[in-house]
N, C-alpha and C positions, 0 to 999 in steps of 0.2 A: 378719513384720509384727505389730501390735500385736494382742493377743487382748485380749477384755475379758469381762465377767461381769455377768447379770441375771438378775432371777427372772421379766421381762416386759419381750419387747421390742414393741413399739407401732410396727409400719409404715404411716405415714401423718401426717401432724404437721397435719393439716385440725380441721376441727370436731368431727369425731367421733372421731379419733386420740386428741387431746389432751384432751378432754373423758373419755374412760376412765381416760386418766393419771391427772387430776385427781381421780376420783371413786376408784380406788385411792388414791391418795394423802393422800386426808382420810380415808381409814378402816383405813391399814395400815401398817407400814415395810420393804414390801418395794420391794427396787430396782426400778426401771422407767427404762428408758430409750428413748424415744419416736425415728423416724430419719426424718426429712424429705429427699427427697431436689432439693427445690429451695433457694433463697437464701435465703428467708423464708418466713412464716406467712401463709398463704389463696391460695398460686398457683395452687391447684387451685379445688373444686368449688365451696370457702365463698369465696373471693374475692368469686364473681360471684352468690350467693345473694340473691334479694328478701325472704330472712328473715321472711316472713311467720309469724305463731304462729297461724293460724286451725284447729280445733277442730273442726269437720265434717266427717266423713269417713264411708263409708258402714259399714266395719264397727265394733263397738264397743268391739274390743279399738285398735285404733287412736284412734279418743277419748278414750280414756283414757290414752293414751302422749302425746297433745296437751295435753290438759288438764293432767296432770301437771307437764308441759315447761311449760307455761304459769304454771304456780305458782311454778316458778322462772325464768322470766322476770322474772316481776313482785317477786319477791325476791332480786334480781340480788346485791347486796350482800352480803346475809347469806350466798347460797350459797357464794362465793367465799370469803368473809372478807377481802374488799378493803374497802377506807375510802371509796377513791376509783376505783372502774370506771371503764372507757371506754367500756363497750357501755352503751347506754340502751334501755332499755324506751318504744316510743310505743305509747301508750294512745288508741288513735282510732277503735278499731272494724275490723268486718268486715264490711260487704255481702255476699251473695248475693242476685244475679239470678238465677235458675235457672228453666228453663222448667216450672215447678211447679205442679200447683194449690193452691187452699188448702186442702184437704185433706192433703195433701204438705209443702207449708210447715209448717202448722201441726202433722204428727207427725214432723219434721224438729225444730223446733221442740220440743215435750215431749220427745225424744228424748236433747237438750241438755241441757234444764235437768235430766232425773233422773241426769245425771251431773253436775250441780252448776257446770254452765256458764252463765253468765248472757245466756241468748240470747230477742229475740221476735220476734213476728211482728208486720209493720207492711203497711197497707194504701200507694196511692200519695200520696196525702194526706198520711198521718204522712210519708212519707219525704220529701214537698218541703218539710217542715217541717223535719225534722231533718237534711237536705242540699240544701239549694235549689238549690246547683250539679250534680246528677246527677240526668238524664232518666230518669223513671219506663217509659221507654216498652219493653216486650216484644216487639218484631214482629221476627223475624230480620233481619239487619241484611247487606247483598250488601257487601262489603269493596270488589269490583273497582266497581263504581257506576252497573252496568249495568242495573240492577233501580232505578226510582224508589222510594226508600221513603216511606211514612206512618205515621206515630208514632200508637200506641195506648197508655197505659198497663197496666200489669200490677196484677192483682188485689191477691197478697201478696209479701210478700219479707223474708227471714229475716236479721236483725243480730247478731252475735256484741258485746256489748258490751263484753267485757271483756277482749279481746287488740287485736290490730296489728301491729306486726312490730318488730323490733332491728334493732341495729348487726351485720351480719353477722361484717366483720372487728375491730370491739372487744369481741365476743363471745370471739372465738378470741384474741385478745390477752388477755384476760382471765383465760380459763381456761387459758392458758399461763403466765402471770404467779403463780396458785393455784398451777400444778402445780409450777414450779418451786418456789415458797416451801415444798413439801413434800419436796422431794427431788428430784424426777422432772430428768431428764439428759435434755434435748430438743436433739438435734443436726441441724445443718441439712449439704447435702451432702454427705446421705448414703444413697447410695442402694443400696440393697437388692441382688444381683444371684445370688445362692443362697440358698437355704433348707437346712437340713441335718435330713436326716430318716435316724433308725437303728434299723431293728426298727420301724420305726409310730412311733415320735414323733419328735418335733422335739427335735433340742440346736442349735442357734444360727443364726445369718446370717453370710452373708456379702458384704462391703460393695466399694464400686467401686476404691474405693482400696488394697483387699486386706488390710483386717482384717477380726476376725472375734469378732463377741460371742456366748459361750455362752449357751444360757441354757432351761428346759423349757418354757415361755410364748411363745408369737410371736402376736399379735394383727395380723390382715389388716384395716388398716383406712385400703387406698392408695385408693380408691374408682375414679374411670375407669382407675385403672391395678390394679385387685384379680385380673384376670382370667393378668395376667402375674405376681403373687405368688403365688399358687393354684397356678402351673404348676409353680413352683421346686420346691413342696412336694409333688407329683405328687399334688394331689388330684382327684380327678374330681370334678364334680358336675352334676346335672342342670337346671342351672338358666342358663340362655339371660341374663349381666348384660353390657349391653350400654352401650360409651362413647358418650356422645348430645351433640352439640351442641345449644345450647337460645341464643334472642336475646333479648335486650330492648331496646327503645327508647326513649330520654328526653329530654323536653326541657322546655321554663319553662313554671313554673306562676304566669301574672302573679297579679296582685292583683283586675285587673277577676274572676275566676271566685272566686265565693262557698264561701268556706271555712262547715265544714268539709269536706273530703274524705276519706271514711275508705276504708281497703281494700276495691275492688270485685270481684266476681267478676262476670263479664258473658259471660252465655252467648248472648245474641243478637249481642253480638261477639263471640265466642270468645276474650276476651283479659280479664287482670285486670292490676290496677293499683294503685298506692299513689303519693302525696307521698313525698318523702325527706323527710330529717330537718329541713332549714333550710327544709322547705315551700315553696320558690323553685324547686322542678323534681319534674316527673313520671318514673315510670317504668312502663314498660306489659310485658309477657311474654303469649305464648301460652299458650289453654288448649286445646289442639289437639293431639290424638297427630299429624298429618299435619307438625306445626311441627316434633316432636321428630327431629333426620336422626343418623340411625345411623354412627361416625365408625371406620374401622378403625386409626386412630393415634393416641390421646391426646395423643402431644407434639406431631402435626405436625398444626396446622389454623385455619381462618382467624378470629382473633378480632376480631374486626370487623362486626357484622350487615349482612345483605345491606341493599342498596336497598329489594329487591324487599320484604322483608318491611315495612322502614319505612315505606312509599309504604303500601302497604296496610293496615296494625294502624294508621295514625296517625287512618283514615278512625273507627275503630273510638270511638278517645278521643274525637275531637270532635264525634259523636254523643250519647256519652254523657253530655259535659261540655259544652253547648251554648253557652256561653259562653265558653271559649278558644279565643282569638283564633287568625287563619291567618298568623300570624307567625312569623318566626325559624326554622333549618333543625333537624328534628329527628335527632340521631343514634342510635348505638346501639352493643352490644356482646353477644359471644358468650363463653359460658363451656361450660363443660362440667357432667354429671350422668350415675351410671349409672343404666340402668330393666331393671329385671326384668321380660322380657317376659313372663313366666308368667303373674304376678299384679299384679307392681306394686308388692310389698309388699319389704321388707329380708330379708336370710339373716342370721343372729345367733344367733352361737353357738358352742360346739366340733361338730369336723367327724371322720370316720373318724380323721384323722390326731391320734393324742394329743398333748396340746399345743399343735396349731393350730386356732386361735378365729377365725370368718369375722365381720365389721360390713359388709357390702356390699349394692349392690342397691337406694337409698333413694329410687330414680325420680323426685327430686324434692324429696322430705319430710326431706330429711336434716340441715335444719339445726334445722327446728323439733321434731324427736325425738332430738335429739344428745343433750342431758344426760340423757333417761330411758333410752334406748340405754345410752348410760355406765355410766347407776346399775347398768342389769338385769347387765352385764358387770362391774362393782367388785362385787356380791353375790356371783356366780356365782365369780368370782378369789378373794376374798377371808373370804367367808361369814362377811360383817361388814355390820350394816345402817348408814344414816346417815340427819342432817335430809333433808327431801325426799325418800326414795328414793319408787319406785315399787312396788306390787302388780302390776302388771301384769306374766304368767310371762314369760318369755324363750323356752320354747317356743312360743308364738306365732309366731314370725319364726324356728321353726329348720330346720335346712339338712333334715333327713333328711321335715319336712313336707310332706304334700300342697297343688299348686297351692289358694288358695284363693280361691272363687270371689267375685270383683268384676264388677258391671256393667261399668262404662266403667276399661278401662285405659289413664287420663290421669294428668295430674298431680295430678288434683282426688280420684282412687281412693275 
């Protein structure tokens, strides 16, 4: 069968597969050839990502990995060096609800801006000024409807002004369109089914169709399927990265509810939300570790969101948006994400095995840290810096770390 030859091969052709490519590839001319083992680009995790780029997170090496991401978000173009992207930057903001005082707000708040994030604090007031359509009100919110509720407003509440979320899948078009323009050999139906490990390191893969690419670089970066690439390559590690079904529900966002509607985080519903791009429909997701369900088979599972969950989270939106309407049927869809049960946080990095570089683990956060992820693995490959890169170490997120300790292991971490 066919043998072939690379200096880095990239398992995984997602957001953060091909976003490595790419970041190799504007700063080196070594071979890379990327192996997708479905038809197209986003069947996986980034297909069904709400792309949010929001900026708050509790620890501050993680801020810094958003924020960074965020700078090239917002300089989509230039990163690329495309004329004409497909992925768009919306610039609409970030709510947090968060059961906070102002006290809390507001060193949430300072917290932000001494990393250079343009965020404040608004009392209820400012915010029916600057979202007339979205309930100021803070009282925990009963989903099932068995609890009458009454609406109180909230003291403070913390705005990210200057993210929102992308085009998840013209993101990944994007930086596959870069990666190719540099070299990068991104093949699809191809899927991975050995690893070849000799004396401790890796020399090549091998594929379903029974070739076989040399090569001293293998980059894991299949995401709900990382757990069975790791196998091939008999790495052990102590780190619990688990394939998680995750849903979201969407449906019209008429005209009667008073725009704007920026990115909400709503902890007295347990659910956050954003407009799509054409502003004509919602999309709402859990912020619930209880929502997150544990899946023992990435390929085989129901993509389709439950009822149950829809009937429920829908109660959620129309509380918060008091003004749309009890019209029209809302659907929904199920994707997939891996979570680190430990911490929550990504494993990134080289691992025991020479040669074999783990990107897994991003419980969530992994499309809005893909490019600075990228950068820290194009530095670490290539010990070549570029525009945009990050300061942020890569030891941070590496595999041989101790769990690090986060309050709430959600997605919000």
């Amino acid at each position: 069968m066919a043998r072939d030859t690379a200096d880095v091969v990239i398992i995984g052709g997602g957001i953060i597969g091909m976003s490595i490519a790419h970041q190799i590839a504007r700063r080196s001319n070594l071979k890379v050839i990327v192996l997708e083992k479905g038809v197209g680009l986003g069947e996986g995790s980034t297909g069904g990502s709400s792309a949010i780029t929001r900026q708050r997170y509790s620890k501050l090496e993680s801020i810094r990995v958003a924020r960074d991401g965020n700078l090239i978000w917002r300089n989509w173009a230039e990163y690329t060096g495309l004329s004409e992207p497909v992925g768009t930057f919306h610039d609409i903001g970030v709510l947090w609800m968060m059961h906070d005082s102002i006290q809390g707000v507001e060193a949430d708040k300072d917290r932000l801006v001494a990393e250079g994030i343009d965020a404040v604090m608004v009392d209820a007031a400012d915010l029916k000024n600057l979202y007339p359509g979205v309930s100021a009100c803070m009282v925990p919110f009963d989903l099932t409807g068995e609890i009458e509720h009454e609406c109180a407003d909230g003291d403070a509440f913390l705005i990210e002004r200057d993210t929102g979320f992308f085009d998840a899948t013209g993101a990944l078009l994007d930086v596959a369109t870069a990666a190719r323009a540099g070299g990068v050999d991104v093949r699809m139906r191809a899927e991975v089914v050995d690893v070849s490990v000799v004396g401790g390191r890796v020399t090549g893969v091998t594929l379903a169709d029974g070739s076989s690419i040399d090569a001293p670089m293998i980059v894991n970066a299949a995401g709900p399927w990382c757990n069975r690439i790791s196998a091939m390559a008999g790495l052990e590690t102590p780190w619990e990265l688990v394939p998680t079904r995750i849903q979201v529900l969407y449906r019209a966002l008429p005209a009667e509810v008073p725009r704007p509607v920026p990115v909400t985080c709503d902890a007295p519903g347990g659910v956050y939300f954003r407009p799509e791009a054409g502003d004509g429909q919602i999309i709402l997701g859990s912020l619930l570790e209880e929502d997150e369900l544990e899946l023992a088979d990435p390929d085989r599972y129901n993509q389709t969101a439950d009822r149950a969950f829809i009937d429920t989270k829908i109660h959620a939106l129309h509380h918060r948006l008091p003004d749309l309407p009890y019209v029209g049927v809302p659907g929904g869809m199920a994707s997939l994400y891996t979570v680190n049960r430990q911490d929550v946080l990504p494993i990134v990095g080289p691992t025991t095995i020479d040669g074999f570089a783990v990107v897994n683990g991003f419980s969530g956060h992994g499309f809005k840290e893909s490019q600075v992820i990228a950068s820290m693995m194009a530095q670490w490959i290539t010990d070549e810096r570029a525009d945009l890169d990050t300061d942020v170490p890569m030891e941070f997120f590496s595999i041989d770390r101790d769990p690090i300790d986060i309050a709430e292991h959600t997605v919000l971490a």
